[in-house]
N, C-alpha and C positions, 0 to 999 in steps of 0.2 A: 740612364738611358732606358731601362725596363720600366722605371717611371713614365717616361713622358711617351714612348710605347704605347702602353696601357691610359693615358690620358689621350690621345690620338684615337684607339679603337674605342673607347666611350665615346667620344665626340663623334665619331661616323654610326655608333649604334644609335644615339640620338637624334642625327641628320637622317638615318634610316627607318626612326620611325614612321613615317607619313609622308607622301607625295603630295599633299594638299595642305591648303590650310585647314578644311574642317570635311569631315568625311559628310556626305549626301545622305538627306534624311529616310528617305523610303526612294526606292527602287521602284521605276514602271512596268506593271503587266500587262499584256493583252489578254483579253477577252474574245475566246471563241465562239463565234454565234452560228448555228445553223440555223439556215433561211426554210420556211415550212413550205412542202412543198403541197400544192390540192390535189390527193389524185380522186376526187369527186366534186359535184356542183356543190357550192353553199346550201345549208340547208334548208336559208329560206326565199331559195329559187324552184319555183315549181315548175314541175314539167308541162310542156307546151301541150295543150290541149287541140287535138283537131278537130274542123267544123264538122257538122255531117254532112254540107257539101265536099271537103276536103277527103272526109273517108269515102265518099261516093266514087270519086274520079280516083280512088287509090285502088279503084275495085274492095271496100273493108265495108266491113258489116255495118248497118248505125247502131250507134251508143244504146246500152238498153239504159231502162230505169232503173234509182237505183233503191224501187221499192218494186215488187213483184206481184199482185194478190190474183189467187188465185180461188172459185170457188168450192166449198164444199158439199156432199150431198145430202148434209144435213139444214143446207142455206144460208151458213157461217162461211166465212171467206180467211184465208191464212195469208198472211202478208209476209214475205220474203225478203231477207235483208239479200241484193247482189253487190253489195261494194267491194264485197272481200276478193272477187277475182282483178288481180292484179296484172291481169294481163297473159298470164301464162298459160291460159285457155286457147290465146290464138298468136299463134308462132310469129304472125306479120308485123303484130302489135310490140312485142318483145324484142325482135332485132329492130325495131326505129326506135324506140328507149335505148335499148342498150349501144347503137351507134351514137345516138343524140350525149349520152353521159360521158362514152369515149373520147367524144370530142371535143368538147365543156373541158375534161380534166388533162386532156394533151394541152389546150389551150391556157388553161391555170398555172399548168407545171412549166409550160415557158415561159411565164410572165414571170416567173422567182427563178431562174438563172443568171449568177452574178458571174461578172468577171472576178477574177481571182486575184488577189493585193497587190499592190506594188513592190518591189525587192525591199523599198527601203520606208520607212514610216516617221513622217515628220511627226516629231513630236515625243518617239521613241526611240527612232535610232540617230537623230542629229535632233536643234534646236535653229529655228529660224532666228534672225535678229531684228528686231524690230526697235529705231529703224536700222538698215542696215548700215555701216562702218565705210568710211571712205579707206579707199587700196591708194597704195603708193607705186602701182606696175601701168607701166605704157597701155593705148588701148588693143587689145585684141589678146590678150595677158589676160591670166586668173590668176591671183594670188592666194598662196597658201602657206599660214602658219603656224611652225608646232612651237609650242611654249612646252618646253622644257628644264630639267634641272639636273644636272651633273651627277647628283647624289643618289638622285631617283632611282630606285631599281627597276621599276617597270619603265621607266625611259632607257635604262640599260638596256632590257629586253629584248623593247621594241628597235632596238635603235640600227641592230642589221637589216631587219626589214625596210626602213626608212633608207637605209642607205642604198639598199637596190633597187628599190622604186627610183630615187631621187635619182638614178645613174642611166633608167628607159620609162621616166615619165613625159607624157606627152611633152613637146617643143612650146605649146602653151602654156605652160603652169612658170610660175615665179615661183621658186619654193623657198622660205627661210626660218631660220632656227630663230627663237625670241625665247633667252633665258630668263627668268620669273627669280622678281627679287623684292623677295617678301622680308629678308630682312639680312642684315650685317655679311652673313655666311652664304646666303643668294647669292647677295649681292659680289662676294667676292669669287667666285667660283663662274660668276655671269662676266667680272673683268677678265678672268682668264681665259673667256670664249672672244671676246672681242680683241683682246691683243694677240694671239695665236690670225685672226683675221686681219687685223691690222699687218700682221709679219708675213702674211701669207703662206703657214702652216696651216690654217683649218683641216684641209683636206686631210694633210695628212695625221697631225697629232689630234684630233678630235675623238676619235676613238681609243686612242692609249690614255686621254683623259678619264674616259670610263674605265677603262682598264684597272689605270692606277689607284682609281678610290675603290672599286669594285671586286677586283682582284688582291690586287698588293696590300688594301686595307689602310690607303694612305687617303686621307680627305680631303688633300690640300689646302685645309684650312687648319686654323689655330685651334685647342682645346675649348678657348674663348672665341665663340663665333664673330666678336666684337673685337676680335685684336687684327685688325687688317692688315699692319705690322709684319707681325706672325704667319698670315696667311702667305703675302709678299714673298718673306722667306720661301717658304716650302713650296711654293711653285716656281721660283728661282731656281732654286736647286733641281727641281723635276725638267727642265727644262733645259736645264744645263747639256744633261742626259745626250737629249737631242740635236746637241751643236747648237747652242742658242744665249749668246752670251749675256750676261749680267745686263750689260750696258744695253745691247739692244732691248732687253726684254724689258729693263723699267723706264727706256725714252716711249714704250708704245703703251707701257701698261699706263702709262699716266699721260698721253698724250690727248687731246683737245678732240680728233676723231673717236678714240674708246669714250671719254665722258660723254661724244653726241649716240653713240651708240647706244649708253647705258641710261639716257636721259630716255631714247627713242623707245626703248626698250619696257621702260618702268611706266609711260605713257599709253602703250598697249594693253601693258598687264589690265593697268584700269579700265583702259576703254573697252575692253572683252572681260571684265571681272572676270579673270581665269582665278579659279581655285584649286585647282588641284593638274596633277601633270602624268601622263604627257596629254596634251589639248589640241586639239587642230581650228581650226578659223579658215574656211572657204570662201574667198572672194568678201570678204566681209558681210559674209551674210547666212552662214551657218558656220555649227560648234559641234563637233562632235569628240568623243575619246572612245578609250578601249571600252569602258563596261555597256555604253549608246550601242554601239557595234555591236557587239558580243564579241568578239576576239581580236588582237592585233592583225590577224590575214583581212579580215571582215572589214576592219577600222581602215586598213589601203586600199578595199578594192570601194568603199562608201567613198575616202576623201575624192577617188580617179573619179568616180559616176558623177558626185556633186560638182566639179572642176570642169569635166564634157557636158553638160546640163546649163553649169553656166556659159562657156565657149560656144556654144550654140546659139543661146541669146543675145 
């Protein structure tokens, strides 16, 4: 008995290594950019030059020259450089520069004011599909699906918050569970979801599901993820638990509806190459998970937004 104990918590220490089939190569950043703002003209805009009819009517002095001579008394003449006054000789000349620049640079500095991102950043926090995935929901319906897996911890995790979304999400959404069956031990733990629905438990034993591999340390699968046999067994028995007898539970576990389910099921997988879990799939036309989001709160209030986004269209 202590044997096959300790062959049972190896086999769910090994189902609990990885949620995925292959973990994601690099991780996406952003890049923060500030936008440069002018608070002066360019500086190869020169200032506007007035005519001497324009200083005439301004009441301003005319322009001198910007050489000056001047005679001496010995009959030699001294030539003056005036360029260097820059205006600050005559107070009139200074405030029409200095309003002319003020203006220039109010008007530079609104031309670089951005609006500010969007909540949500395609390409960062979800993935478009292209092209996008035919739904199997009526029209005016948005379908939404998580691909999941029993064994998963972080579908543990997630999986109260999913259930109180799923309980005040909009009257729009189609929402359904698609377990991911990547291989023998997926695969059996994904029949156990569709014959609990077939029986019409889901609602209720779907959670004691996590529980029991999560909790109690039971996997309800064989040591040999390859002994479907074995698997059979020990969710027989878990199941019993719950009023659920032998007979019923293997006329459903092997009934023609679970195999259309498990067939519908392993067809998704492909056509969303899901890799790893928990996944969501928006109207067939975005992907998102927890690390896209940055947290499971983030990754419910992303699936709602993308769902009212497409509902509107």
């Amino acid at each position: 008995m202590r044997a096959t104990r300790l062959a049972l918590c190896l086999g769910l220490a090994l189902a609990l290594g990885a949620c995925g089939k292959q973990q994601a190569a690099n991780e996406q950043g952003q890049a923060a950019t500030t936008p440069a703002t002018a608070l002066a003209p360019p500086a190869s805009q020169s200032t506007p030059t007035a005519t001497a009819t324009q200083r005439q009517e301004a009441g301003l002095a005319p322009t001198q020259p910007s050489k000056l001579t001047r005679p001496n008394e010995d009959g030699s003449e001294t030539v003056e450089d005036t360029t260097g006054d820059s205006g600050s000789h005559n107070p009139i000349l200074a405030a029409v520069a200095s309003t002319m620049a003020a203006g220039t640079a109010a008007a530079s500095a609104a031309t670089t004011t951005t609006t500010p991102p969007p909540l949500w950043q395609e390409g960062a926090n979800y993935t478009r599909l292209v092209p996008a995935q035919p739904t199997s929901v009526p029209p005016g319906q948005v379908e939404v699906l998580e691909f999941f897996w029993y064994a998963c911890p972080h579908c543990y995790a997630i999986d109260p918050q999913v259930e109180s979304w799923r309980k005040t999400k909009p009257a729009y959404i189609t929402f359904s569970r698609v377990p991911v069956m990547w291989s023998e031990g997926h695969r059996s733990t994904a029949r156990l979801y569709y014959t609990l629905e077939s029986l019409g438990k889901l609602d209720q034993l779907h959670g004691e599901v996590f529980k029991e591999i999560h909790v109690n340390s039971n996997p309800l699968i064989a040591s040999d993820p390859n002994d479907t046999a074995g698997a059979e067994r020990l969710q027989t028995a878990f199941l019993k638990k719950f009023g659920i007898s032998d007979d019923a539970f293997k006329k459903a576990y092997h009934s023609f509806a679970v195999e259309t389910d498990l067939q519908r099921a392993d067809q998704l997988g492909l056509r969303y190459r899901i890799e790893g879990v928990p996944t969501f799939v928006i109207n067939g036309k975005y992907v998102a998970d927890v690390r896209s989001a940055g947290s499971p709160e983030r990754l419910i209030s992303l699936v709602d937004d993308l769902a009212a986004q497409e509902h509107r269209h």
